[in-house]
C-alpha positions as CSV (number, residue, x, y, z in Angstrom):
1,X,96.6,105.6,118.1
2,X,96.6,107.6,114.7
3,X,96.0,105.3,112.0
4,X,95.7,107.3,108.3
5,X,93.2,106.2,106.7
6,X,91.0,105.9,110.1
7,X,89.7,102.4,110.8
8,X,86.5,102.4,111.0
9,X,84.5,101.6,114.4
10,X,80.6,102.4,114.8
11,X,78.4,99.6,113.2
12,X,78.0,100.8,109.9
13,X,81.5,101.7,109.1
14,X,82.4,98.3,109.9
15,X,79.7,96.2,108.1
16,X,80.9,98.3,105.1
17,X,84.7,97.0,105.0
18,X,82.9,93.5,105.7
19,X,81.3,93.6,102.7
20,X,84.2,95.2,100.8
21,X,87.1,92.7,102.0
22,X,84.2,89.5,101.2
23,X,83.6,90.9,97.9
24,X,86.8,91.0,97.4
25,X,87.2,87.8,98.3
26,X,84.3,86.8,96.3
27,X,86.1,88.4,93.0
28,X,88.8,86.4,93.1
29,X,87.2,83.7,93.5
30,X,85.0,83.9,90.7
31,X,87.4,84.8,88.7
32,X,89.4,81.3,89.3
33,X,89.8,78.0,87.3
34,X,90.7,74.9,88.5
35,X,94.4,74.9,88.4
36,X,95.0,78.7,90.2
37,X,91.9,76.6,92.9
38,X,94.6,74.1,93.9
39,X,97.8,77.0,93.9
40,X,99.3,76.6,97.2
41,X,98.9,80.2,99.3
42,X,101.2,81.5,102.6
43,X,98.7,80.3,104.6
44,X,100.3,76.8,105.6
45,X,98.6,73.8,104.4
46,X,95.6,75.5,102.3
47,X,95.2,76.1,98.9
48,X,93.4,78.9,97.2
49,X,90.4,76.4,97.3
50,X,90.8,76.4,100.8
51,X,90.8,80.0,101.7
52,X,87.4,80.6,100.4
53,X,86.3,77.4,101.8
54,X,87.6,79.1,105.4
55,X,85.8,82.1,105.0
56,X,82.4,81.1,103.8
57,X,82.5,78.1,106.7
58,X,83.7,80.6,109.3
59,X,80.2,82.7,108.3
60,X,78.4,79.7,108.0
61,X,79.3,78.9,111.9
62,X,78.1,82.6,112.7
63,X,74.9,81.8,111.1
64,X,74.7,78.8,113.7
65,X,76.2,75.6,111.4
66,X,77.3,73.5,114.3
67,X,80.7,72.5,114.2
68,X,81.0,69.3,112.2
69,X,82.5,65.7,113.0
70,X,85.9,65.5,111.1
71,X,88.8,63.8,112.2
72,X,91.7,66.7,111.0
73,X,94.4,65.2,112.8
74,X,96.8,64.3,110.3
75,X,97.0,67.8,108.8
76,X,100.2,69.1,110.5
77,X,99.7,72.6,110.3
78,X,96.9,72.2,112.9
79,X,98.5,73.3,116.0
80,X,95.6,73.7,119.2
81,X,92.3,73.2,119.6
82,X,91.3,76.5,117.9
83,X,92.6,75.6,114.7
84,X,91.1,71.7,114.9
85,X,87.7,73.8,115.4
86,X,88.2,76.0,112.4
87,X,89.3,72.9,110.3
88,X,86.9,71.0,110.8
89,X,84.8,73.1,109.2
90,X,86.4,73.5,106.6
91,X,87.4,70.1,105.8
92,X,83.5,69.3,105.1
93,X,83.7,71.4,102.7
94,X,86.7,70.2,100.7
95,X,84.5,67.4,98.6
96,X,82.8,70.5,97.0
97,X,83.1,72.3,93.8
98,X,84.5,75.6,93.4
99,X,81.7,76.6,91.7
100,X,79.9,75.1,94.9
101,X,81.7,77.4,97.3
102,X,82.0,80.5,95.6
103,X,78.0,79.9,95.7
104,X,77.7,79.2,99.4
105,X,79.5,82.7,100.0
106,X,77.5,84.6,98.6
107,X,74.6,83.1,100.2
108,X,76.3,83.0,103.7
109,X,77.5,86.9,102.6
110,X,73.9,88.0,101.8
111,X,72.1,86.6,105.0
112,X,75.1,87.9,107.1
113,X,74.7,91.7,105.1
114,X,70.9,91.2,106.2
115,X,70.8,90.3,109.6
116,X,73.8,93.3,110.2
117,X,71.5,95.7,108.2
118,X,68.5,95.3,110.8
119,X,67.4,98.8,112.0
120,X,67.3,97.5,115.6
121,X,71.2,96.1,115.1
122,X,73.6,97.9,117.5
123,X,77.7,97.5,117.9
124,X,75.9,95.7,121.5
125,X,73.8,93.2,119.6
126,X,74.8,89.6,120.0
127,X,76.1,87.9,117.7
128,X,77.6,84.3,117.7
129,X,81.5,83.5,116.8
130,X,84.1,81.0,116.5
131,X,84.6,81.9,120.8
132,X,81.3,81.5,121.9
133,X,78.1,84.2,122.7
134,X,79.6,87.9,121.6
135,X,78.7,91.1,120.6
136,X,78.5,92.9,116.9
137,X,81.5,94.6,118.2
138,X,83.6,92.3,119.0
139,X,82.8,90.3,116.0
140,X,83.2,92.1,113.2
141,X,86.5,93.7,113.7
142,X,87.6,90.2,114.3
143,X,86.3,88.7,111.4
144,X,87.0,91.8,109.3
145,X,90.8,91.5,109.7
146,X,90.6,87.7,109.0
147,X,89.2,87.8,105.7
148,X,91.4,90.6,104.8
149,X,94.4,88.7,105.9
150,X,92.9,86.0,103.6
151,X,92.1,87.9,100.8
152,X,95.8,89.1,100.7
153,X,96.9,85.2,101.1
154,X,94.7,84.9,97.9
155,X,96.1,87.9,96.3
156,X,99.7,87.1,96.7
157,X,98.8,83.1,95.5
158,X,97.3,84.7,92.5
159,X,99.5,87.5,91.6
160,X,96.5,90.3,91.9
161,X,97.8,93.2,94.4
162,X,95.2,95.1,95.5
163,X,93.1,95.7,98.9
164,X,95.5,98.0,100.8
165,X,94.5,101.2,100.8
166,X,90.8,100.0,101.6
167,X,88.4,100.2,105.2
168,X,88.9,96.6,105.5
169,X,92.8,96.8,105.9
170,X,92.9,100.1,108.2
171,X,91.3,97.8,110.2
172,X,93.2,95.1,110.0
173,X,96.5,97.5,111.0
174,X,94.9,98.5,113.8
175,X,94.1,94.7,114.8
176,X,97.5,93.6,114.1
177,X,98.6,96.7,116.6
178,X,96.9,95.8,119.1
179,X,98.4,92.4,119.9
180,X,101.7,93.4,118.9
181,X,102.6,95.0,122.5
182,X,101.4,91.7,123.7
183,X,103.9,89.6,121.7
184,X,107.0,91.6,122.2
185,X,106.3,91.4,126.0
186,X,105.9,87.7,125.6
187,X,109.2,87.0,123.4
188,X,110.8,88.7,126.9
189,X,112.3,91.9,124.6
190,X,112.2,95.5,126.4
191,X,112.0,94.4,129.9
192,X,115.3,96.4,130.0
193,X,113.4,99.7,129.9
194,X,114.4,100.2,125.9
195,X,111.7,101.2,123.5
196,X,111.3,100.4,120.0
197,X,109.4,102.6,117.3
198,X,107.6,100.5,114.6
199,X,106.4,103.3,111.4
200,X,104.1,101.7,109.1
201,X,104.2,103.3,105.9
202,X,101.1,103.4,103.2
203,X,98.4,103.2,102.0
204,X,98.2,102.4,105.7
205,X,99.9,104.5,107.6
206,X,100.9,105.0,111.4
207,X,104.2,105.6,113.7
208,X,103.7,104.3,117.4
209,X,106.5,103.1,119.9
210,X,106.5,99.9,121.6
211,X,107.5,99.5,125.6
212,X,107.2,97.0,128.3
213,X,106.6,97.9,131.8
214,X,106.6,94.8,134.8
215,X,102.7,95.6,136.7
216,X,102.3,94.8,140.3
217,X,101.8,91.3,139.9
218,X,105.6,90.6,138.3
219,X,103.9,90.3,134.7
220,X,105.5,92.2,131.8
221,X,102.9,94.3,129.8
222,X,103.3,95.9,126.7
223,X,102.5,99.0,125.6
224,X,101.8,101.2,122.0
225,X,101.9,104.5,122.4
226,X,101.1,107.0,119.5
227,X,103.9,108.9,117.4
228,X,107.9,108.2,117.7
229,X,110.2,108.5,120.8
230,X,113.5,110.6,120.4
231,X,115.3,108.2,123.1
232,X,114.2,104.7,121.3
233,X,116.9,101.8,120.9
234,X,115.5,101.3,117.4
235,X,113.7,101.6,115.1
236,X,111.6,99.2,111.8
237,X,110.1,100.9,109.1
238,X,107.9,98.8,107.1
239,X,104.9,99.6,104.4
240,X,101.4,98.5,104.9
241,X,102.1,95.3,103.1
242,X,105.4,93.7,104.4
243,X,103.7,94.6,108.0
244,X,100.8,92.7,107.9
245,X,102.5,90.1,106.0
246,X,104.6,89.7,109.4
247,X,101.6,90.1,111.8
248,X,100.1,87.4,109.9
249,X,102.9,84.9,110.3
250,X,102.8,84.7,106.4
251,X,106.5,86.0,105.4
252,X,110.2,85.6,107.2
253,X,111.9,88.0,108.4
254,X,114.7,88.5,105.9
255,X,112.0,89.0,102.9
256,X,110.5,92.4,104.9
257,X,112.4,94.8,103.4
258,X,112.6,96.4,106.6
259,X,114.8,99.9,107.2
260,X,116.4,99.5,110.7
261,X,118.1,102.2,112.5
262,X,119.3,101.5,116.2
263,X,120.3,98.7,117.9
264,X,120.1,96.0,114.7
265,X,119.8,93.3,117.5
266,X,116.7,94.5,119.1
267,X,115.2,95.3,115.7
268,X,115.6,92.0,114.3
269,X,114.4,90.2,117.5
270,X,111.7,92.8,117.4
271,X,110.7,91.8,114.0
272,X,110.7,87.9,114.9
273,X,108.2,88.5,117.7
274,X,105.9,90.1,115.4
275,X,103.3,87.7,114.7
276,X,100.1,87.9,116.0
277,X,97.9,85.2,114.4
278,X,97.5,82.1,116.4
Protein backbone atom coordinates (compact mmCIF):
# COMPACT_ATOMS: atom_id res chain seq x y z
CA UNK A 1 0.00 0.00 0.00
CA UNK A 2 1.40 3.59 -0.94
CA UNK A 3 1.36 5.74 1.98
CA UNK A 4 3.00 9.49 1.23
CA UNK A 5 5.03 10.29 3.52
CA UNK A 6 6.29 6.44 3.84
CA UNK A 7 5.77 4.93 7.31
CA UNK A 8 8.61 3.98 8.49
CA UNK A 9 9.57 0.10 9.24
CA UNK A 10 13.26 -1.07 10.00
CA UNK A 11 14.20 -0.45 13.73
CA UNK A 12 15.67 2.79 13.59
CA UNK A 13 13.04 4.53 11.57
CA UNK A 14 10.62 3.42 14.02
CA UNK A 15 12.35 4.24 17.43
CA UNK A 16 12.71 7.67 15.79
CA UNK A 17 8.81 8.50 15.48
CA UNK A 18 8.75 6.91 19.07
CA UNK A 19 10.64 9.37 20.36
CA UNK A 20 9.03 12.15 18.26
CA UNK A 21 5.18 11.30 19.04
CA UNK A 22 6.54 10.91 23.18
CA UNK A 23 8.21 14.19 22.97
CA UNK A 24 5.42 15.43 21.70
CA UNK A 25 3.53 14.16 24.23
CA UNK A 26 5.96 15.23 26.73
CA UNK A 27 5.62 19.06 25.39
CA UNK A 28 2.26 19.31 26.06
CA UNK A 29 2.51 18.15 29.05
CA UNK A 30 4.98 20.28 30.36
CA UNK A 31 3.45 22.94 29.08
CA UNK A 32 0.11 22.33 31.24
CA UNK A 33 -1.34 23.87 34.46
CA UNK A 34 -3.70 22.49 36.59
CA UNK A 35 -6.99 23.44 35.13
CA UNK A 36 -6.09 22.40 31.16
CA UNK A 37 -4.66 18.78 33.64
CA UNK A 38 -8.30 18.09 34.53
CA UNK A 39 -9.86 19.27 30.65
CA UNK A 40 -11.87 16.34 29.63
CA UNK A 41 -10.32 14.86 26.11
CA UNK A 42 -12.25 12.38 23.23
CA UNK A 43 -10.89 9.71 24.79
CA UNK A 44 -13.97 8.58 27.11
CA UNK A 45 -13.60 8.91 30.67
CA UNK A 46 -9.84 10.49 30.86
CA UNK A 47 -8.69 13.70 31.32
CA UNK A 48 -5.65 15.29 29.92
CA UNK A 49 -4.14 14.11 33.31
CA UNK A 50 -5.01 10.87 32.34
CA UNK A 51 -3.51 10.54 28.92
CA UNK A 52 -0.05 11.09 30.04
CA UNK A 53 -0.68 8.96 33.02
CA UNK A 54 -1.65 6.13 30.15
CA UNK A 55 1.32 6.48 28.26
CA UNK A 56 4.08 6.74 30.77
CA UNK A 57 2.27 3.48 32.68
CA UNK A 58 1.87 1.62 29.44
CA UNK A 59 6.09 2.09 29.13
CA UNK A 60 6.44 1.53 32.58
CA UNK A 61 4.63 -2.06 31.99
CA UNK A 62 7.15 -2.59 29.06
CA UNK A 63 9.90 -1.97 31.39
CA UNK A 64 8.38 -4.96 33.54
CA UNK A 65 6.07 -2.82 36.32
CA UNK A 66 3.70 -5.74 37.03
CA UNK A 67 0.26 -4.92 36.66
CA UNK A 68 -1.07 -3.44 39.86
CA UNK A 69 -4.10 -4.43 42.28
CA UNK A 70 -6.95 -1.77 41.54
CA UNK A 71 -10.39 -2.48 41.65
CA UNK A 72 -11.54 -0.14 38.17
CA UNK A 73 -14.81 -1.45 38.02
CA UNK A 74 -16.96 1.37 38.46
CA UNK A 75 -15.46 3.35 35.60
CA UNK A 76 -17.94 2.70 32.80
CA UNK A 77 -15.97 3.27 29.89
CA UNK A 78 -14.03 0.12 30.81
CA UNK A 79 -15.50 -2.34 28.48
CA UNK A 80 -13.21 -6.07 28.44
CA UNK A 81 -10.57 -7.26 30.16
CA UNK A 82 -7.91 -5.39 27.99
CA UNK A 83 -9.00 -2.13 29.02
CA UNK A 84 -9.43 -3.34 33.08
CA UNK A 85 -5.61 -4.30 32.44
CA UNK A 86 -4.63 -0.95 31.01
CA UNK A 87 -6.64 0.93 33.79
CA UNK A 88 -5.42 -0.45 36.34
CA UNK A 89 -2.34 0.93 35.65
CA UNK A 90 -3.20 3.84 35.29
CA UNK A 91 -5.50 4.32 38.04
CA UNK A 92 -2.18 3.99 40.48
CA UNK A 93 -1.12 6.61 39.14
CA UNK A 94 -4.00 9.08 39.49
CA UNK A 95 -2.95 10.15 43.30
CA UNK A 96 0.13 11.75 41.59
CA UNK A 97 1.10 15.16 40.65
CA UNK A 98 1.42 16.38 37.30
CA UNK A 99 4.54 17.56 37.87
CA UNK A 100 5.06 13.77 39.20
CA UNK A 101 4.09 12.22 35.83
CA UNK A 102 5.34 14.37 33.41
CA UNK A 103 8.62 13.29 35.51
CA UNK A 104 8.07 9.55 35.37
CA UNK A 105 7.86 9.90 31.38
CA UNK A 106 10.70 11.07 30.83
CA UNK A 107 12.40 8.70 32.89
CA UNK A 108 10.37 5.63 31.49
CA UNK A 109 11.14 7.63 27.87
CA UNK A 110 14.96 7.71 28.52
CA UNK A 111 15.43 3.93 29.71
CA UNK A 112 12.99 2.87 26.80
CA UNK A 113 15.34 5.22 24.06
CA UNK A 114 18.33 3.21 25.83
CA UNK A 115 17.47 -0.16 25.80
CA UNK A 116 16.04 0.39 21.84
CA UNK A 117 19.44 2.14 21.14
CA UNK A 118 21.55 -1.12 21.98
CA UNK A 119 23.82 -1.98 19.04
CA UNK A 120 22.81 -5.72 19.38
CA UNK A 121 18.86 -4.57 19.26
CA UNK A 122 17.14 -5.97 16.09
CA UNK A 123 13.26 -5.43 14.79
CA UNK A 124 13.50 -9.64 16.22
CA UNK A 125 14.55 -8.65 19.71
CA UNK A 126 12.12 -9.33 22.39
CA UNK A 127 10.50 -7.05 23.95
CA UNK A 128 7.65 -7.24 26.52
CA UNK A 129 3.93 -5.60 25.93
CA UNK A 130 0.57 -5.08 27.21
CA UNK A 131 -0.11 -8.92 25.20
CA UNK A 132 2.51 -10.89 26.58
CA UNK A 133 6.42 -12.01 25.25
CA UNK A 134 6.80 -10.02 21.67
CA UNK A 135 9.21 -8.77 19.44
CA UNK A 136 10.70 -4.99 18.74
CA UNK A 137 8.58 -5.25 15.70
CA UNK A 138 5.63 -5.92 16.78
CA UNK A 139 5.92 -3.52 19.58
CA UNK A 140 6.75 -0.44 18.45
CA UNK A 141 4.40 0.13 15.66
CA UNK A 142 1.85 -0.72 18.18
CA UNK A 143 2.80 1.49 20.65
CA UNK A 144 3.81 4.14 18.14
CA UNK A 145 0.27 4.59 16.84
CA UNK A 146 -1.10 4.69 20.51
CA UNK A 147 0.65 7.56 21.67
CA UNK A 148 0.06 9.34 18.58
CA UNK A 149 -3.61 8.72 18.77
CA UNK A 150 -3.10 10.12 22.28
CA UNK A 151 -1.12 12.92 21.63
CA UNK A 152 -3.89 14.07 19.06
CA UNK A 153 -6.61 13.34 22.02
CA UNK A 154 -4.30 15.90 23.95
CA UNK A 155 -3.97 18.22 21.10
CA UNK A 156 -7.60 18.57 20.32
CA UNK A 157 -8.32 18.83 24.44
CA UNK A 158 -5.89 21.64 24.36
CA UNK A 159 -6.49 23.42 21.22
CA UNK A 160 -2.68 22.84 19.81
CA UNK A 161 -2.95 21.25 16.18
CA UNK A 162 0.01 19.85 15.27
CA UNK A 163 1.63 16.12 14.76
CA UNK A 164 0.21 15.25 11.31
CA UNK A 165 2.53 15.45 8.90
CA UNK A 166 5.16 13.71 11.20
CA UNK A 167 6.85 9.64 11.09
CA UNK A 168 4.81 8.91 14.01
CA UNK A 169 1.37 9.50 12.25
CA UNK A 170 2.39 7.78 8.70
CA UNK A 171 2.47 5.17 10.94
CA UNK A 172 -0.38 5.41 12.59
CA UNK A 173 -2.39 5.59 8.97
CA UNK A 174 -1.01 2.68 8.04
CA UNK A 175 -2.05 1.00 11.51
CA UNK A 176 -5.47 2.24 11.27
CA UNK A 177 -5.47 0.61 7.44
CA UNK A 178 -4.67 -2.35 8.34
CA UNK A 179 -7.58 -3.24 10.60
CA UNK A 180 -9.96 -1.34 8.63
CA UNK A 181 -10.67 -4.32 6.06
CA UNK A 182 -11.16 -6.27 9.14
CA UNK A 183 -14.00 -4.06 10.50
CA UNK A 184 -15.91 -3.58 7.36
CA UNK A 185 -15.99 -7.42 6.94
CA UNK A 186 -17.17 -7.67 10.51
CA UNK A 187 -20.07 -4.88 10.37
CA UNK A 188 -21.30 -7.66 7.37
CA UNK A 189 -20.92 -4.56 4.40
CA UNK A 190 -19.54 -5.78 0.86
CA UNK A 191 -20.31 -9.34 1.12
CA UNK A 192 -22.44 -8.40 -2.05
CA UNK A 193 -19.29 -8.21 -4.13
CA UNK A 194 -19.36 -4.09 -4.09
CA UNK A 195 -16.18 -2.27 -3.34
CA UNK A 196 -15.56 0.88 -1.63
CA UNK A 197 -12.60 3.35 -2.18
CA UNK A 198 -11.42 5.25 1.03
CA UNK A 199 -8.73 8.44 -0.25
CA UNK A 200 -7.03 9.81 2.63
CA UNK A 201 -5.97 13.15 1.97
CA UNK A 202 -2.77 15.10 3.76
CA UNK A 203 -0.27 15.58 5.26
CA UNK A 204 -0.94 11.84 5.22
CA UNK A 205 -1.85 10.69 2.21
CA UNK A 206 -3.08 7.38 0.48
CA UNK A 207 -6.10 6.06 -1.94
CA UNK A 208 -6.79 2.15 -1.49
CA UNK A 209 -10.17 0.26 -2.09
CA UNK A 210 -11.80 -1.87 0.41
CA UNK A 211 -13.46 -5.53 -0.62
CA UNK A 212 -14.73 -8.57 1.02
CA UNK A 213 -14.33 -11.95 -0.29
CA UNK A 214 -16.13 -15.29 1.66
CA UNK A 215 -12.60 -17.90 2.10
CA UNK A 216 -13.16 -21.57 2.13
CA UNK A 217 -14.12 -21.78 5.56
CA UNK A 218 -17.61 -19.45 5.03
CA UNK A 219 -15.62 -16.44 6.78
CA UNK A 220 -15.84 -12.98 5.17
CA UNK A 221 -12.30 -11.38 4.78
CA UNK A 222 -11.51 -8.07 3.97
CA UNK A 223 -9.21 -6.73 1.83
CA UNK A 224 -7.17 -3.14 0.92
CA UNK A 225 -5.84 -3.07 -2.06
CA UNK A 226 -3.63 -0.04 -3.38
CA UNK A 227 -4.96 2.89 -5.58
CA UNK A 228 -8.87 3.44 -6.66
CA UNK A 229 -11.26 1.06 -8.59
CA UNK A 230 -13.18 2.55 -11.58
CA UNK A 231 -16.22 0.03 -10.85
CA UNK A 232 -16.46 0.98 -6.91
CA UNK A 233 -20.12 1.55 -5.28
CA UNK A 234 -18.60 4.54 -3.47
CA UNK A 235 -16.50 6.33 -2.45
CA UNK A 236 -15.13 8.68 1.28
CA UNK A 237 -12.70 11.11 0.95
CA UNK A 238 -11.34 12.25 4.25
CA UNK A 239 -7.89 14.28 5.32
CA UNK A 240 -5.35 12.71 7.57
CA UNK A 241 -7.11 14.18 10.52
CA UNK A 242 -10.91 13.43 10.34
CA UNK A 243 -9.59 9.73 9.36
CA UNK A 244 -7.80 8.88 12.29
CA UNK A 245 -10.22 10.71 14.29
CA UNK A 246 -12.77 7.85 13.05
CA UNK A 247 -10.28 4.93 13.32
CA UNK A 248 -9.79 6.00 16.72
CA UNK A 249 -13.46 5.91 17.72
CA UNK A 250 -12.87 9.61 18.85
CA UNK A 251 -15.42 11.57 16.56
CA UNK A 252 -19.21 10.67 15.01
CA UNK A 253 -19.84 10.33 11.93
CA UNK A 254 -21.68 13.50 10.91
CA UNK A 255 -18.57 15.80 12.26
CA UNK A 256 -16.11 14.03 9.40
CA UNK A 257 -16.54 16.28 6.88
CA UNK A 258 -16.50 13.48 4.59
CA UNK A 259 -17.00 13.91 0.47
CA UNK A 260 -19.18 10.94 -0.63
CA UNK A 261 -19.70 10.00 -4.14
CA UNK A 262 -21.68 6.57 -4.85
CA UNK A 263 -24.04 4.75 -3.21
CA UNK A 264 -24.55 7.44 0.02
CA UNK A 265 -25.85 4.18 1.95
CA UNK A 266 -22.81 2.17 1.71
CA UNK A 267 -20.70 5.15 2.36
CA UNK A 268 -22.23 6.10 5.54
CA UNK A 269 -22.38 2.50 6.79
CA UNK A 270 -18.92 2.34 5.59
CA UNK A 271 -17.88 5.21 7.65
CA UNK A 272 -19.75 3.77 10.93
CA UNK A 273 -17.71 0.55 10.73
CA UNK A 274 -14.60 2.53 10.74
CA UNK A 275 -13.28 2.17 14.08
CA UNK A 276 -10.53 0.20 14.87
CA UNK A 277 -9.53 0.81 18.46
CA UNK A 278 -10.78 -1.64 20.91
Amino acid sequence: MTITPPPPTDLSGLVEAFAQTTGAVLDLAGGLDESQAGLATECPGWTVLDQVRHVASIEALILGEPVPDHDVSGHAHVRNDFGVIIEKYLEGRRARSLQDVVDELTEVRERRLADLGAPDQTLESPSASPFGPATHGDVLPMRVFDIWCHEQDLREALGVPGGLDTAAAALSVSRGLMGLPRKIAQAGLLADGRRVVIEVTGPVATTFTVSVATNEAGKAIGKASAGADDGTAARVALDTRAFMRRIAGRWPVDQLGAEISGDASLAAQVLEAMVVTP
